[in-house]
C-alpha positions, 0 to 999 in steps of 0.5 A: 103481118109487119107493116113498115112505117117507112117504106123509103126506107127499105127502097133506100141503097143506103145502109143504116149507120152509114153516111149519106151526104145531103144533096146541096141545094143550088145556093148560087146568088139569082142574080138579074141581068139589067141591074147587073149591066147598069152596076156595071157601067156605073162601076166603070164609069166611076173607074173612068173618073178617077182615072181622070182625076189621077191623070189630071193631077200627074199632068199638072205635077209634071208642068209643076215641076217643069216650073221648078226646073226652069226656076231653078236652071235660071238661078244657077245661071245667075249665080253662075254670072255672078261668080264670073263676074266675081273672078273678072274682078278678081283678075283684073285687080278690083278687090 
């Protein structure tokens, strides 16, 4: 009498010569659930600071810029008197 060698192999569905995928192991990370909060909210909290930074430079860029207006509008009512003046002088005989 023939013994087999492999008797799974005979209870096998699966035919000789045909494929049979491998059954995949879970290969999803174990991932622990207090360090990701704390990873988390350090993320978040980083995110929070350089918010911060950003919004803080915006705010003194606009008073920057704000500055270089008002600068610039109290120039152009200089030069804007001076040629008043100019073409007073002009009219009334001073050059």
């Amino acid at each position: 009498m023939e013994t087999n060698s492999h008797p799974e192999a005979v209870a096998s569905t699966v035919k000789q010569g045909q494929y049979s995928p491998r059954k995949r192991k879970d290969t999803a990370p174990k991932v622990n659930p207090q360090l990701a909060i704390e990873l988390f909210f350090q993320e978040m909290g980083r995110i929070e600071a350089y918010t911060k930074r950003i919004e803080d430079a915006t705010s003194r860029k606009v008073q920057i810029d704000g500055k270089s207006l008002e600068s610039a509008e109290n120039r152009l009512k200089n030069v804007l008197s001076d040629f008043e003046r100019q073409g007073y002088r002009m009219k009334n005989g001073g050059y």
